[in-house]
N, C-alpha and C positions, 0 to 999 in steps of 0.2 A: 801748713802742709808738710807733709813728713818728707824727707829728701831723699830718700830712695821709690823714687818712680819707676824703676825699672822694675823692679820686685812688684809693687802693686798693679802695674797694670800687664806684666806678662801672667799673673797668677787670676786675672781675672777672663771668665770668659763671655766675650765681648758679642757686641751684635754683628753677624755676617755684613759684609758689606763689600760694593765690589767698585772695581775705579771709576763708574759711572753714578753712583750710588752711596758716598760716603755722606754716611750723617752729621749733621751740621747742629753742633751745639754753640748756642747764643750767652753767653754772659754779660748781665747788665749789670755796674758795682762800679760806686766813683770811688774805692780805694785802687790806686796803681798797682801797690804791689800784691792784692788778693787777685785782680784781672791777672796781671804776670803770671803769677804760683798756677791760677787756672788754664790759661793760655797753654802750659806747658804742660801741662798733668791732661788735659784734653787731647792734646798734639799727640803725646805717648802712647795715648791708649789708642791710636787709629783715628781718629774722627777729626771733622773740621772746624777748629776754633773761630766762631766771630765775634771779636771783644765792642762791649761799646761803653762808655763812662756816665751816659746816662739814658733815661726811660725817652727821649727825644730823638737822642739818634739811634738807639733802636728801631724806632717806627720808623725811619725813613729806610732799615734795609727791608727789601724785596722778601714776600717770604717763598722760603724756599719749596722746592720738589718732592725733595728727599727727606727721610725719616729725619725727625731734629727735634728738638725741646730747648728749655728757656731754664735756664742758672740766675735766681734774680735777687737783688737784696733786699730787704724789705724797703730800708731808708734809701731815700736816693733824693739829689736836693731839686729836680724840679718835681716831678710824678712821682709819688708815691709806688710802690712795687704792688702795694692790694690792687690799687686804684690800676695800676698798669695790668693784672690781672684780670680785669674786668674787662677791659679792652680785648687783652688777647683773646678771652675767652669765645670772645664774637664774632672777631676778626680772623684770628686763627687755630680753629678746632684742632687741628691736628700738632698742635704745638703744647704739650705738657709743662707744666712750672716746678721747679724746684728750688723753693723760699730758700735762702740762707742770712744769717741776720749778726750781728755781734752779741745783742743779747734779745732775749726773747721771753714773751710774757701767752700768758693761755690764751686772753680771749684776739690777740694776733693769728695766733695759730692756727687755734678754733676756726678763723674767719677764714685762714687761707688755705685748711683741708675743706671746710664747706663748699669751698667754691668752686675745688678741683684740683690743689696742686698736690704732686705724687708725695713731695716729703717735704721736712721744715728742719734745716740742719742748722747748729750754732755754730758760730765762727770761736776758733779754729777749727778749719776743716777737717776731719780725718779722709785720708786717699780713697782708703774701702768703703765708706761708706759715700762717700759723692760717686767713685765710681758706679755702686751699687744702683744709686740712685738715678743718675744716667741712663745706665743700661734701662731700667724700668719704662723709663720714659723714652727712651727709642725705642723700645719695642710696640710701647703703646703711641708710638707716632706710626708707626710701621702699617700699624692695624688699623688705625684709625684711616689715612688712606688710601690701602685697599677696600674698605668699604665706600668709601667716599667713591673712588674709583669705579666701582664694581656699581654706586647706585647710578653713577651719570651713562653710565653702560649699558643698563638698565631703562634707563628715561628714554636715552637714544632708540633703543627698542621699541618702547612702548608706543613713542610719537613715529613711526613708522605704520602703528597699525592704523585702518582705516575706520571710519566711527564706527561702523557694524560692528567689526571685529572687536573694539572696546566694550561696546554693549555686551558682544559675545560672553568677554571675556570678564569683565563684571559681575555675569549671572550666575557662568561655571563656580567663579571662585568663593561665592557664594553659596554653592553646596547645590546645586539646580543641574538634575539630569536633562539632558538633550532635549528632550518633548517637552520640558517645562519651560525650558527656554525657549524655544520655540512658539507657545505659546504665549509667554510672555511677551514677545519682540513680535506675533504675528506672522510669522515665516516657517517652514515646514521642518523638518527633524533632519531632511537632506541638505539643504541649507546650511541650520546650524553645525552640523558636521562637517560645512566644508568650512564655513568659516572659522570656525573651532583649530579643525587643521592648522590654517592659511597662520594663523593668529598664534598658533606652538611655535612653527616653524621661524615665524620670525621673532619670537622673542625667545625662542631657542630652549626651548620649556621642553624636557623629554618625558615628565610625567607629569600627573596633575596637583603631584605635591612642588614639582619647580614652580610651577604656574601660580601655584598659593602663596609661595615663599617670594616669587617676584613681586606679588599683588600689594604684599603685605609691608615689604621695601619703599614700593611706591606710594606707599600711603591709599592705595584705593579699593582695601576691603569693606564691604560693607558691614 
């Protein structure tokens, strides 16, 4: 790690974050002194270091709220870092990986951009480019969830409306004018109009393009 931390991480710019909200980056690596070097190079740049020495006691921390991503070695002497990618992948969508290894061969690599991690850096680290790498991955933790967010937001909505109203709302999103719906369900065009209503209001749909866009989150376009 280069020794002037204070130059690379005031020249970088970082992800907003605020005292309720600070991102939480995890490193997993049974060398002491690369946990150290990272420890403090993470602490610098703003964000919340939690060190662990191997893929074991990582699983046992909690995973977090807030934007965060996973600094992982590849070797590690119980769990493998692939093999513990696999895990996270399931377990914690919103947690990005960034492989860092001592030496590093193709079909490693190969294997752990297939499977999803932002970057694969050789040890020794450079500052700019782990910080670089970082930042990537808390942004795409950020993103990840607020959609996650936004769909249980979503679900909660939609189990509010009443069966009608899913019917209703099934037929529109499906491209079916009022009368056809109506027809379809056997109930009159005044009807489907109110339920139609009833059924925006509470999934908070202001046009019919919300309404497709919520359908289609939810998995229930036809």
């Amino acid at each position: 790690m280069n020794t002037d931390l204070a130059t690379a991480t005031d020249n970088w710019p970082r992800l907003a974050s605020t005292p309720q909200e600070t991102p939480i980056v995890f490193v997993v690596d049974d060398d002491i002194s690369v946990r150290e070097s990272l420890e403090l190079l993470i602490r610098s740049a703003g964000w919340e270091p939690q060190i662990c020495k191997s893929a074991e006691e990582f699983l046992d921390c909690p995973a977090p709220a807030v934007p965060n991503c996973l600094i992982l070695d590849v070797n590690l002497p119980d769990l493998n870092g692939l093999d513990l990618q696999t895990l996270v992948s399931v377990e914690r969508t919103d947690m990005p990986i960034i492989f860092v290894t001592g030496y590093g061969n193709v079909p490693t690599t190969v294997r752990a951009m297939k499977a999803g991690a932002v970057e694969f850096l050789i040890k020794p680290l450079g500052d700019e480019a782990l910080l670089g790498a970082v930042e990537q991955a808390l942004r795409h933790s950020r993103h990840v969830q607020v959609l996650e967010s936004e769909l249980r937001m979503l679900r909660d909505r939609y189990a509010s409306l009443s069966r009608r109203e899913r019917e209703v709302m099934a037929l529109v999103v499906a491209g079916l004018l009022n009368k056809q719906v109506g027809f379809e369900l056997g109930i009159t065009e005044i009807t489907v109009k109110a339920h139609r209503g009833h059924l925006m209001r509470k999934m908070e749909a202001h046009s019919l393009a919300d309404l497709i866009y919520m359908a289609s989150r939810l998995g229930i376009m036809t």
